[in-house]
N, C-alpha and C positions, 0 to 999 in steps of 0.2 A: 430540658428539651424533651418534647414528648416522644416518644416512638412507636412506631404500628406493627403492631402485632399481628403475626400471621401461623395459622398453627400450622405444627412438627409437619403433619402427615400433610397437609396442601402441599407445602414447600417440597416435600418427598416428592408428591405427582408429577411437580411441574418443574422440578427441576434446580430450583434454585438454589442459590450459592450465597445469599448475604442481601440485605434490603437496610436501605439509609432513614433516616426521621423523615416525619410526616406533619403537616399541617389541615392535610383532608385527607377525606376517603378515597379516593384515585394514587395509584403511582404507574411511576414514570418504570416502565417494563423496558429492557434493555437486553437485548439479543446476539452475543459475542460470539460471532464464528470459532474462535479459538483463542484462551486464555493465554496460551503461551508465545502469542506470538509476539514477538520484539515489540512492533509496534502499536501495533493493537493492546498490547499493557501499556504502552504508555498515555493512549487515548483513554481507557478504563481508566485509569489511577486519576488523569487529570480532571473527568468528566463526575465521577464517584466524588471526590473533590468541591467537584463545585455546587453538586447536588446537594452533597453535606450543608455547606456553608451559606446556601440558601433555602435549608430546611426542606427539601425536597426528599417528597418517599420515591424511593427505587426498587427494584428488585433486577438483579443481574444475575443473565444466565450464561452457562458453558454450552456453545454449540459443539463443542470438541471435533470439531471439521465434520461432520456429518450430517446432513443436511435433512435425512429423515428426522433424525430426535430433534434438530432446531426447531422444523415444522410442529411434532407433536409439540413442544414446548410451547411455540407462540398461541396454536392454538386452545391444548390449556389455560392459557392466560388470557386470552380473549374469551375462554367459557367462565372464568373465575369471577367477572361481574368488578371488577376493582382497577383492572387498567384505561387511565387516562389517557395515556399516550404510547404506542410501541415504538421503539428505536431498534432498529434490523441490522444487523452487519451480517449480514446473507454469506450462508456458508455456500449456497449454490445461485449464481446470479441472474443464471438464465432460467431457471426452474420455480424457483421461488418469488419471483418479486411477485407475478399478476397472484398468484394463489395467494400471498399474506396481504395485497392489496383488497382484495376481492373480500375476504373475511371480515379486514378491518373495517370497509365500506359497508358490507353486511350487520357489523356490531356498530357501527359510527365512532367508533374510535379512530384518533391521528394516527398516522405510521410514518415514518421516517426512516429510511432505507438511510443507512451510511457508508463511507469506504469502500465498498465494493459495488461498482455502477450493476446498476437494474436497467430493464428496455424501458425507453420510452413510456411504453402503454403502462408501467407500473403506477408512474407517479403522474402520467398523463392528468391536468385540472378538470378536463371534461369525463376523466372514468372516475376519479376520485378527487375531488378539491383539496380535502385531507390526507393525499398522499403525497410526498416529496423525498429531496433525495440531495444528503450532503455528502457532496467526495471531491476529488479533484477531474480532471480532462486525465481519461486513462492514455491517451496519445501522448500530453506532455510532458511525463516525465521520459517517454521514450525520444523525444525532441532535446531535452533538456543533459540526456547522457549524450547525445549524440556532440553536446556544445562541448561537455569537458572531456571527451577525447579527442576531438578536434582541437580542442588547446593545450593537451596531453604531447600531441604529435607532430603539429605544425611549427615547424622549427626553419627560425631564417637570423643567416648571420651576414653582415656585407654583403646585402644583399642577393645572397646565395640562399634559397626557399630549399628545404628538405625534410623528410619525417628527421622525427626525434630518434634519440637510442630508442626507443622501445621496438624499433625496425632490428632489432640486432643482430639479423642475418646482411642487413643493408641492401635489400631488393627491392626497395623500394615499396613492400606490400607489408601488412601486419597483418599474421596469421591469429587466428582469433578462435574460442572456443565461448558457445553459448548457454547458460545456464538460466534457464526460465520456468516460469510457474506455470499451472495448469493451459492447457489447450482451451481455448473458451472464455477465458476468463479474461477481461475486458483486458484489466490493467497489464498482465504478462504479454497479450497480444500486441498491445501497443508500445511497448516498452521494447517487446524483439523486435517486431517493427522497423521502427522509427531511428532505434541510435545509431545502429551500421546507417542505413539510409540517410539522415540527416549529418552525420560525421563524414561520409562520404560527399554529400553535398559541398559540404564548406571545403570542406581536402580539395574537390575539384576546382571550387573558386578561386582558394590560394594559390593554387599551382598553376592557376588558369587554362585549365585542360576542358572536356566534355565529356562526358559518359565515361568516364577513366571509373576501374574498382577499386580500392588503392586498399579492400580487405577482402581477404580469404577464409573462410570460413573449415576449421576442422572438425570433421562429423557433421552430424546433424544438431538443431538443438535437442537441449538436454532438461527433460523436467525432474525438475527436485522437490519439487511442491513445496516451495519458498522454505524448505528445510535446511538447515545448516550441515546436520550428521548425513543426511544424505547428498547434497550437496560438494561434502570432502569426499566420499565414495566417488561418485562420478568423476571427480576432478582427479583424485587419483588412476581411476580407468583412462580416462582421455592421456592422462601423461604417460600411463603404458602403451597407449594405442597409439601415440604421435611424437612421444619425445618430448620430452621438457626442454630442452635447444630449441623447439620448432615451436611451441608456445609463448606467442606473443602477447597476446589481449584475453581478460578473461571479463566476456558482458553478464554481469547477474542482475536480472528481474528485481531482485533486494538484497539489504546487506547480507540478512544472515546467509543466504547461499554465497556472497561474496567471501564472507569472511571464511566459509566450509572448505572453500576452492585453494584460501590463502594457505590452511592448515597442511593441505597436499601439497603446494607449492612449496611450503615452508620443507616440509617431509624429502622432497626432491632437490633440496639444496640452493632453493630460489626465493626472493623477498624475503631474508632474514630481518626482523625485527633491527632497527636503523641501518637497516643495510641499503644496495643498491638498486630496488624496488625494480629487479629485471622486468618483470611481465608487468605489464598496464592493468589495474585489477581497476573496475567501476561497479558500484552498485547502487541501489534506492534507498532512502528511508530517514537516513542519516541518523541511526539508534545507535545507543551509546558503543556498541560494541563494533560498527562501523568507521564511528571516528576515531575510537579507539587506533585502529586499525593506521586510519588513515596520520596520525598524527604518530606513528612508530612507522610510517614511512614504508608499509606493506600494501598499502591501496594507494590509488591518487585519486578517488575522489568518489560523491554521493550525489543525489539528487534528495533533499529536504523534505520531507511531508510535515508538515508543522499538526503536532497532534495533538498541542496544548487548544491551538486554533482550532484544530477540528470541532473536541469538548466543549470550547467556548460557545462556539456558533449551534451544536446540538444543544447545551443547556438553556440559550437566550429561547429556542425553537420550543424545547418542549415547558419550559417554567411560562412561554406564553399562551400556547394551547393548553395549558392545565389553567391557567387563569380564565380561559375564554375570551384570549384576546385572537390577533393576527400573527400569523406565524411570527412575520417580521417585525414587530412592531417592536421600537424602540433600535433594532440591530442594524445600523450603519455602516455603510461601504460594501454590500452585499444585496444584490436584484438576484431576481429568479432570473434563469438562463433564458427563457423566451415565455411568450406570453400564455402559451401551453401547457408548459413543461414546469415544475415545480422542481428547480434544479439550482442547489447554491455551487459552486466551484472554491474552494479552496487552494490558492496560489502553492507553486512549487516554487523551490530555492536552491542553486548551486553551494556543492561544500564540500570545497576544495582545503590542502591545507595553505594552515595563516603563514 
C-alpha cells in the first residue's frame, strides 16, 4: 500500500499528529477539537478506520480545545496546496464556522463542519455550496434526557400515580443539581434546556396537572466544560453546599461529567457500585465509561450519539468529494436538512440499562 509522504518540518508547522495511505495527491484534513474527549475518540478511531480501509490519505490534527491554534491549523492547511477536503469539529462554534467557511470557499476546497453545530450562514448552499455540516439536532438530546427521567420517576401502582424513590424526601419534588458544558455552545444549551423542561412536561401529563414544577433546581448550573475531574470537584462543592440527603437528580450535558459527579457521590456515601442508585444520575454520549456506569447500577441512564454512524456518513461525504462526485451520492437514508442549509442529522438513542 502506498503511502504519502509529507516532510518532518511541514507536519511541525501545521500541526499534525499522524496521516493514513494515499491513492492521490489530495487528503482528507481532519480537525479535532480535542483528542481526549470520550467521544470524540471514538468518532477518530472509527473514522481513521475507515479512511485506512479505503485507502484514503488523511492528516489529523489536535485542536486541544483551543480555538486559535485550530484556526492557524486549518489555515496552514489550506496554504499547504494538498487538501481536498476539511473536516472541522470546531473548537469554537460560533466564532469559527463563517471564517474556515469563508477560506475554504476562497481556496475552493469542501469543508465539513461535524459534531459541534455551526450558524446557519456557515454551511448556508447559497454562501458556499461546498460547505456542510454533520451532527445531530443540539435540542434532541436535551428532549431525549428529559424521556428517561420522566420514566426514571413516574411511578403508578394500583392505580395510585407517584414520583419513584428517587423523591427520597417524599415531597413530591426532585431536587436536582445541573452540570453543563460551555455557555454558547449549541449542544450544552439545549441539553439544559430541554430535559428539566420536557421531563416536567410528561410529569404534568401523568399526573394530569398544569404548570405544576415537580423539579427544583440547587444552585445554579454548573459548567465543567464536559470535563470529568472537574466535574467530581463541583459535585463535591454542591454536596458541601446542599447536603447529600437533599440531592436528588444530577442532569450532565455528557457522561464524562456524569460519571465525575458519581465519584463525589460515591465519596459521600451514595450510588455505591450495585448499590441502591439513591440520586438519579443521567448523562449524553453513552461512552464506555458511562455504561459502564450505568450497568453497576450508579447511573440510570444516557442519551446515545452513535459515533461509528457519525464516521460513517463523514467518510461516504469526504471519499465522494475527493472523487468529484456529490456529496451524497451513493449515501442512503440521509437528505440535507432543507433546501438551503447543507445539514445531515444524525439520530440519537435512549440507553437505559438491559
Amino acid at each position: 500500500m502506498k503511502k504519502k509522504l509529507i516532510p518532518t518540518l511541514a507536519l511541525a508547522a501545521l500541526g499534525a499528529v499522524g496521516c493514513g495511505p494515499t491513492t492521490s495527491g489530495e487528503t482528507a484534513q481532519i480537525f479535532w477539537y480535542q483528542y481526549d474527549d470520550a467521544y470524540i475518540s471514538t468518532v477518530r478511531a472509527a473514522l481513521e478506520a475507515d479512511f485506512d480501509a479505503n485507502d484514503v490519505a488523511y492528516t489529523s490534527y489536535n485542536g486541544e480545545n483551543d480555538a486559535q491554534k485550530q484556526t492557524v491549523q486549518i489555515t496552514n492547511a489550506i496554504s499547504s496546496g494538498s487538501s481536498g477536503i476539511l473536516l472541522v469539529n470546531a473548537v469554537n462554534q460560533e466564532g469559527q464556522g463563517e471564517t474556515v467557511s469563508r477560506e475554504a470557499k476562497n481556496a475552493n476546497i469542501p469543508v465539513v463542519f461535524f459534531n459541534r453545530e455551526v450558524t446557519d450562514a456557515a454551511v448556508n448552499s447559497t454562501n458556499y455550496p461546498d460547505a456542510a455540516f454533520v451532527g445531530t439536532d443540539p435540542d434532541e438530546a436535551g428532549y431525549m434526557q428529559g424521556e428517561i427521567l420522566f420514566n426514571a420517576l413516574a411511578k403508578e401502582e394500583n392505580g395510585t400515580k407517584s414520583l419513584s424513590a428517587f423523591d427520597r424526601n417524599g415531597d413530591g419534588k426532585i431536587n436536582y443539581v445541573m452540570l453543563r458544558g460551555p455557555v454558547g455552545n449549541a449542544e450544552a444549551d439545549g441539553r439544559t434546556t430541554y430535559s428539566v423542561q420536557e421531563a416536567n412536561r410528561l410529569l404534568n401529563e401523568f399526573f394530569e396537572t398544569t404548570d405544576e414544577s415537580y423539579f427544583v433546581q440547587l444552585g445554579d448550573d454548573v459548567d465543567c466544560n464536559w470535563d470529568q475531574a472537574i466535574a467530581a470537584t463541583q459535585m463535591a462543592n454542591l454536596i458541601g453546599s446542599h447536603g447529600a440527603a437533599n440531592i436528588e437528580c444530577v442532569i450532565a450535558n455528557n457522561d464524562m461529567m456524569a460519571v465525575g459527579a458519581i465519584q463525589s457521590l460515591v465519596s459521600a456515601g451514595l450510588n455505591q457500585p450495585n448499590g441502591n442508585q439513591e440520586v438519579l444520575v443521567v448523562g449524553v454520549d453513552a461512552v464506555e465509561a458511562g455504561k459502564n456506569a450505568i450497568d453497576a447500577k450508579q447511573m440510570y441512564g444516557t442519551v446515545q450519539q452513535d459515533g461509528a454512524e457519525m464516521a460513517r456518513v463523514l467518510s461516504v461525504l469526504a471519499r465522494n468529494k475527493l472523487a468529484g462526485k456529490d456529496y451524497l451520492d451513493g449515501l442512503t437514508g440521509y437528505e440535507w436538512d432543507s433546501e438551503t442549509v447543507h445539514k445531515i442529522r444524525i439520530p440519537y438513542g435512549a440507553y437505559t440499562a438491559k
